[in-house]
C-alpha positions as CSV (number, residue, x, y, z in Angstrom):
1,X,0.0,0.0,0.0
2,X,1.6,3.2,-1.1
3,X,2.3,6.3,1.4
4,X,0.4,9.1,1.3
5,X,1.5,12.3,0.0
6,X,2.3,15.7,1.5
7,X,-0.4,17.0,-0.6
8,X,-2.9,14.2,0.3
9,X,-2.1,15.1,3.9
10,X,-2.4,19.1,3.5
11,X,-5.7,18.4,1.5
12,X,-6.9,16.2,3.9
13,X,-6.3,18.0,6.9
14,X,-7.9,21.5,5.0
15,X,-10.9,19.8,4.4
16,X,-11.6,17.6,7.8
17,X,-10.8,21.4,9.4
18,X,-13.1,23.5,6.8
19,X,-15.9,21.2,6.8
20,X,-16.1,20.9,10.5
21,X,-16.2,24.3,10.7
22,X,-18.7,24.9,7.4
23,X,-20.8,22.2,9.7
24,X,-21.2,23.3,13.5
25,X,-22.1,26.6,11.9
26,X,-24.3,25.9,9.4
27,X,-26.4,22.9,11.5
28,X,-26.2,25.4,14.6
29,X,-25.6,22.8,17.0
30,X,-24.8,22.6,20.3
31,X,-25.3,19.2,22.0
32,X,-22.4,16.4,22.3
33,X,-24.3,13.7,20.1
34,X,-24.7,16.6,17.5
35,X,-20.8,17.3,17.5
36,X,-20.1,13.9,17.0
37,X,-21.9,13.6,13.8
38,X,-20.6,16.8,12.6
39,X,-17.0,15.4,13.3
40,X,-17.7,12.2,11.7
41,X,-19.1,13.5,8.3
42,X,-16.0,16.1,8.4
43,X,-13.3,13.4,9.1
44,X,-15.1,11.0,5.9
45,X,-15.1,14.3,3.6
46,X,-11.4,14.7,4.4
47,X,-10.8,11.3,3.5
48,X,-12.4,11.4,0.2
49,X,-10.4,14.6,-0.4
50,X,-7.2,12.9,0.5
51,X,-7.9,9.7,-2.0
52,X,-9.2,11.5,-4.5
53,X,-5.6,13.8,-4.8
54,X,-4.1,12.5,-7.3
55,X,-0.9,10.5,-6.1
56,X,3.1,10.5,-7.4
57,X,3.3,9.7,-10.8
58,X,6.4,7.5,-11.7
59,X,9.4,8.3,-12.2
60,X,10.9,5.0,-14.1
61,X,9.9,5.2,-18.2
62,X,7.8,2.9,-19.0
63,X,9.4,-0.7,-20.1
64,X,10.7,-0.6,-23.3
65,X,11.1,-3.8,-25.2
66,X,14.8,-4.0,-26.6
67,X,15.4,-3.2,-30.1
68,X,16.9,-5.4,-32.5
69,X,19.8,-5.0,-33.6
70,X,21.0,-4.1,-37.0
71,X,23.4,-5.8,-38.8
72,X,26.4,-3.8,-39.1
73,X,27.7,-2.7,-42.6
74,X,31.7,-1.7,-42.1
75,X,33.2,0.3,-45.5
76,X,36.7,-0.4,-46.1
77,X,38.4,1.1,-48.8
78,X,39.7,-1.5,-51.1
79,X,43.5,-0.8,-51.9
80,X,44.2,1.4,-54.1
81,X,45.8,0.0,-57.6
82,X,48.1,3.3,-58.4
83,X,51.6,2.7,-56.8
84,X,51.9,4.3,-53.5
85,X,54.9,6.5,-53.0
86,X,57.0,6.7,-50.1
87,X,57.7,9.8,-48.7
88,X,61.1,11.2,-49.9
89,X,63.8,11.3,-46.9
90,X,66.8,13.7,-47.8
91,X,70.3,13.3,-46.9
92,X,71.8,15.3,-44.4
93,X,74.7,17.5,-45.5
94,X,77.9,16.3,-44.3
């Protein structure tokens, strides 16, 4: 089961606060049973809002199947038919 999120949590905790507020003073009331409802309806609204934040996408790419590979096609250059000349080395002056 995955963790929850900083933003599930922050969500979560805004809405099981707002609604409880929104609640007691909309429903106006005052005794304990009364507070108890209000608290449980908040704290099932704040779950909802929690799970319904969307969670950490990942962060792996998806799998890709390996490629195949392609043959390899190496270019040599055939030798060359002219005669190849060697360089010229001088003779040092005596």
């Amino acid at each position: 089961m995955p963790r929850p999120t900083v933003a599930q949590f922050a969500y979560g905790s805004c809405a099981v606060i707002l609604s409880t507020l929104a609640l007691l003073l909309l429903s106006g009331t005052s005794s304990g049973a009364g507070v108890a409802v209000v608290a449980v309806v908040a704290l099932a609204l704040g779950l909802v809002v929690a799970v319904r934040v969307p969670g950490p996408t990942s962060r792996r790419p998806a799998a890709v199947p390996p490629a195949t590979p392609l043959p390899v096609r190496a270019t040599v250059p055939s030798p060359s038919r002219e005669r190849v000349r060697e360089p010229v080395h001088e003779r040092a002056a005596s």
